[in-house]
C-alpha positions in Angstrom: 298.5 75.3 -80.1 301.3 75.9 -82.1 301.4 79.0 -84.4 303.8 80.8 -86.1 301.9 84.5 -86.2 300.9 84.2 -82.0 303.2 83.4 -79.5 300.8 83.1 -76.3 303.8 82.0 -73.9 306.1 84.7 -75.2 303.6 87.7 -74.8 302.5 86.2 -71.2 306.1 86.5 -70.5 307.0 89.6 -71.9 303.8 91.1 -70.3 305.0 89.5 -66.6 308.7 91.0 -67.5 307.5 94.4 -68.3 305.6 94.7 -64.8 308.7 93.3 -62.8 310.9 95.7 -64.7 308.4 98.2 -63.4 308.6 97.3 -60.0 312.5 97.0 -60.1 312.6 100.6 -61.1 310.3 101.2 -58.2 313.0 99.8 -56.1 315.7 100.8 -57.3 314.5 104.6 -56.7 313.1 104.4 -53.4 316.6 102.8 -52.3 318.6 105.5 -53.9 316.7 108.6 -52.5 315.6 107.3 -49.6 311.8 108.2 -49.8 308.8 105.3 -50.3 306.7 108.2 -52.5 309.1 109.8 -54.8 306.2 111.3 -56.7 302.4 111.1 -56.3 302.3 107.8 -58.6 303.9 106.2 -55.6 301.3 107.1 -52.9 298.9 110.1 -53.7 296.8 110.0 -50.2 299.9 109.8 -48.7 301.9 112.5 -50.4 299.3 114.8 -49.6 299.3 114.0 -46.2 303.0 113.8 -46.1 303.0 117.7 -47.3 300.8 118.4 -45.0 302.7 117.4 -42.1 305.7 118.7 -43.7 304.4 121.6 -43.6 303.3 122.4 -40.1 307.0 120.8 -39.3 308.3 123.8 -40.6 305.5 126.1 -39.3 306.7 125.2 -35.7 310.5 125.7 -36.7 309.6 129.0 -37.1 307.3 129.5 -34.5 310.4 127.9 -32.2 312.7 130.3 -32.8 309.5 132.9 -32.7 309.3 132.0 -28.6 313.2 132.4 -28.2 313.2 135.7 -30.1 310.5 136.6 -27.6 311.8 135.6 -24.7 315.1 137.5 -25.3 313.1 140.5 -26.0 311.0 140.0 -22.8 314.8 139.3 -21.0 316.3 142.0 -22.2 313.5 144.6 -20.9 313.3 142.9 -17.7 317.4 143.4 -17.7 317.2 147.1 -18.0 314.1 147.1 -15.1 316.6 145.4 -12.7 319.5 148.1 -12.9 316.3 150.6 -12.4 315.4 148.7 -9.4 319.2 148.9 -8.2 319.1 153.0 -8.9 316.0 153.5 -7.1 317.4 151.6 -4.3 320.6 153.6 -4.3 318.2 156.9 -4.7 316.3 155.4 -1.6 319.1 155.2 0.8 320.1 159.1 -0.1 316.7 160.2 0.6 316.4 157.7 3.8 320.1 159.6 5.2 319.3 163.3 3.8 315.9 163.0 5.6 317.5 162.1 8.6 318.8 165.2 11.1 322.1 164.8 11.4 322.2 165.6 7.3 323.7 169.4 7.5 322.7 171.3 4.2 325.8 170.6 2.7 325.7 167.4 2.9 322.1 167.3 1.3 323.1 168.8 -1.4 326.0 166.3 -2.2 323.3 164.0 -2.2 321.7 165.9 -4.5 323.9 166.1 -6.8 324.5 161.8 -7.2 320.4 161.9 -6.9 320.3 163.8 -9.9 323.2 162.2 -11.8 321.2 159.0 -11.2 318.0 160.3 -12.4 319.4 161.0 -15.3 320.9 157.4 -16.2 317.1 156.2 -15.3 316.0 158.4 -18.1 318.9 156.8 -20.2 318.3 153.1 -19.5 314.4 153.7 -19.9 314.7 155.5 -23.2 317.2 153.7 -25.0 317.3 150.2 -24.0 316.0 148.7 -27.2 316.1 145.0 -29.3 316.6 144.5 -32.7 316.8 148.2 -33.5 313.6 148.9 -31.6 313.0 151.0 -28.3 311.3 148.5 -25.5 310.1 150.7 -22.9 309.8 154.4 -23.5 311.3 155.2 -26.9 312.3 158.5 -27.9 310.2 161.1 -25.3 309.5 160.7 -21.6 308.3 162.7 -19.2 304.8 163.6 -20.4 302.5 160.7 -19.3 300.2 160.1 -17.0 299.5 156.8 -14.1 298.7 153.8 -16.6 299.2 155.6 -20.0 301.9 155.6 -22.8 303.4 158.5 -23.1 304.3 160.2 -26.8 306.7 157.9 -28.3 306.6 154.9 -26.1 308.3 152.1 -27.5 307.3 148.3 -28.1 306.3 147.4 -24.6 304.4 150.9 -23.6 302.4 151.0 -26.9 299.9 148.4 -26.6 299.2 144.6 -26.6 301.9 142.5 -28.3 300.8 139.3 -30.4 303.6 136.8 -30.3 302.9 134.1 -33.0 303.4 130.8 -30.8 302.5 127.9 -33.7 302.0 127.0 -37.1 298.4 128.3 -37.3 296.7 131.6 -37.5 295.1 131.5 -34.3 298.1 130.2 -32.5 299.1 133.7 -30.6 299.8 134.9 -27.4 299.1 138.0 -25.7 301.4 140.2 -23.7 300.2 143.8 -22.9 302.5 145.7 -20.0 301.4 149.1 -21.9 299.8 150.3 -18.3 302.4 149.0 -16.2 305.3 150.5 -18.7 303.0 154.2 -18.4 302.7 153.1 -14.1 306.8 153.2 -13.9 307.2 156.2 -16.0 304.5 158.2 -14.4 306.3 157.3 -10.9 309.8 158.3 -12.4 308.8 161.3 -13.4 307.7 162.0 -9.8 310.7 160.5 -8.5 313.5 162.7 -9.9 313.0 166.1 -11.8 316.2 165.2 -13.9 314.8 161.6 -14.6 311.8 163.7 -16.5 314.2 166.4 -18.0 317.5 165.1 -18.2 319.3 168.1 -19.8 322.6 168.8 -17.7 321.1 172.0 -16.3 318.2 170.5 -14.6 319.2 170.5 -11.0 316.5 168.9 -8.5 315.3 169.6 -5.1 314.0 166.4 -3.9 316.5 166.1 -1.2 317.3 169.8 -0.7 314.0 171.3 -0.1 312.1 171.2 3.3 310.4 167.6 3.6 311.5 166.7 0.3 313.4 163.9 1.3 310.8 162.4 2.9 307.9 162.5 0.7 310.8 161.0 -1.8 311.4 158.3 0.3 307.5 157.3 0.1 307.8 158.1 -3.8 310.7 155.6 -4.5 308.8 153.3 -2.4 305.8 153.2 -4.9 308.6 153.4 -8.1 310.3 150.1 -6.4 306.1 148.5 -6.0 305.7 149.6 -9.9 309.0 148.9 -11.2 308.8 145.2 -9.3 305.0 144.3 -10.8 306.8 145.1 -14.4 309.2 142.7 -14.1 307.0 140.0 -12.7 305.1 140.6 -15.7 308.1 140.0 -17.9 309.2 137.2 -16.0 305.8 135.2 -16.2 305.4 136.0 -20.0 308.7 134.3 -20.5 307.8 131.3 -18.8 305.1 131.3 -20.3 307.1 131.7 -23.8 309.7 128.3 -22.6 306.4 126.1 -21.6 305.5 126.8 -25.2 308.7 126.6 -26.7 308.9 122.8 -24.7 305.5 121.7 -26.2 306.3 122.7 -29.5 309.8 120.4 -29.7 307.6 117.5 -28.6 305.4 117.9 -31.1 307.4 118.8 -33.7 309.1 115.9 -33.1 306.1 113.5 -32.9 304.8 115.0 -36.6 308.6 114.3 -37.8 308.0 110.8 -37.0 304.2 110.5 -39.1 306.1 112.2 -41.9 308.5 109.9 -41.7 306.2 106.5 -41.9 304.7 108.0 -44.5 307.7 109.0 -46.8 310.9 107.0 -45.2 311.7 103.8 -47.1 312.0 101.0 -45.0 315.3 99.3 -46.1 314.8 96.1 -44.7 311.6 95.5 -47.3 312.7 96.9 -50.1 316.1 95.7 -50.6 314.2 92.4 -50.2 311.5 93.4 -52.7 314.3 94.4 -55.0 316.2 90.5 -55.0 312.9 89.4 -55.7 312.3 91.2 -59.1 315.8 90.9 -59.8 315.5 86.8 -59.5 312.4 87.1 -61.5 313.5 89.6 -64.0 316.3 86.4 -64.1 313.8 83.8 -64.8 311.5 85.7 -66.8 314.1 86.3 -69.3 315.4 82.8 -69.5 311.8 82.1 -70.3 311.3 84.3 -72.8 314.1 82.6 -74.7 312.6 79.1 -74.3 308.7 80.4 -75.4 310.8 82.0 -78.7 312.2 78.8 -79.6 309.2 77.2 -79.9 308.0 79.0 -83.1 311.2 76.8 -84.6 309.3 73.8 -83.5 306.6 74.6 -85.8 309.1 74.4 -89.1 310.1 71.0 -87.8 306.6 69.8 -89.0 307.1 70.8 -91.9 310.2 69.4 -93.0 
């Protein structure tokens, strides 16, 4: 029918050109950020999901470089237990010669004297070796606990069970507790070298000097080596423990990357196709929108 007040072709057209411009846009913006769902319009299930991976991506970032923190922590008190193990060595091999006859008095008390000097440095590495500004084994005061308990002002690893937080979620901890086996070494030091538990420059000790005291030392340092060595399995193992989970974390990290990705990533190939497409029709459909508003002049050719 032809009428001059309704154009049926022309608002069909306009109508099909207003939904092609739409999807041109579309198009357009996915290519130019890079993202399918630029806003929840695009894909609201999948924006939600999207954020939700996103966000235990970046939950296990963190936790990532949690487990590496941890392990250095756990290296770097299991570094300060091995130069402990190599001065009760050393103090093992002075008691092992002062015990033995041929040691004049003299001599024992040279031996002494280095016994003590290394005592001392026990009392240093135990009290002071600390990460991040915090004491790891003994803290500030030794020489006051007892077989399997912190003494006052242990630090991080003789205080009590640590909670390393291993993954995105609440409940994703680990446990490391070496608070009995931290009080175990100090109790043993203490009876190991008198200048280990007071290290002020006028302690002098008599482990080697006095009658028999080099002998029941060398049984002492023998129990301090046992102790010292069951501490630093402990570390050891919890680090291990820590790169396993460090390990399963990358790989799943990784493997929620890639979801988010489908879901957000525009796939190039499609839409730079999907884009020619509305750009041909945006094409025709304007082409036929000039032909359908000609024909309103074909209505005054009746009349003339």
């Amino acid at each position: 029918m032809l009428s001059l007040h309704t154009n049926a072709a022309a608002l069909s057209t306009q109508s099909a050109l207003n939904s092609t411009q739409q999807s041109l846009s579309t198009s357009q913006t996915r290519l130019g950020t890079g993202y399918r769902i630029n806003s929840a319009m695009d894909d609201a299930a999948g924006l939600q999901i999207a954020t939700r991976l996103g966000a235990q991506v970046s939950g296990m970032s963190v936790a990532m470089r949690n487990t590496q923190n941890d392990t250095s922590m756990l290296q770097t008190g299991e570094g300060a237990l091995s130069e402990v193990t190599n001065i009760l060595t050393r103090m093992k091999d002075l008691a092992t010669q002062a015990a033995d006859a041929s040691s004049t008095a003299a001599d024992q008390t040279a031996m002494q004297q280095e016994y003590d000097a290394l005592g001392r440095e026990m009392n240093n590495i135990m009290t002071n070796t600390s990460f991040g500004g915090q004491q790891l084994l003994m803290g500030a005061k030794t020489g006051t606990g007892a077989a399997n308990t912190a003494t006052a002002g242990a630090g991080t690893f003789g205080t009590a069970a640590l909670s390393f937080q291993i993954g995105a979620g609440a409940a994703e901890t680990m446990s490391f507790d070496a608070s009995k086996n931290v009080g175990s070494v100090d109790f043993d030091l203490q009876g190991v070298s008198a200048t280990y538990k007071t290290p002020a420059a006028a302690t002098v000790g008599t482990e080697l000097t006095a009658a028999g005291g080099a002998t029941a030392a060398i049984g002492n340092l023998t129990t301090a080596l046992n102790d010292v060595g069951t501490l630093r399995s402990a570390f050891g193992a919890a680090a291990n423990s820590l790169s396993h989970v460090y390990n399963n974390l990358q790989s799943m990290s990784n493997n929620v990357t890639a979801a988010k990705g489908r879901i957000m990533d525009v796939d190039y190939a499609s839409e730079s196709s999907n884009m020619t497409t509305n750009q041909m029709l945006m094409q025709s459909g304007m082409a036929m929108l000039k032909q359908s508003n000609q024909m309103s002049g074909m209505v005054m050719s009746l009349l003339q």
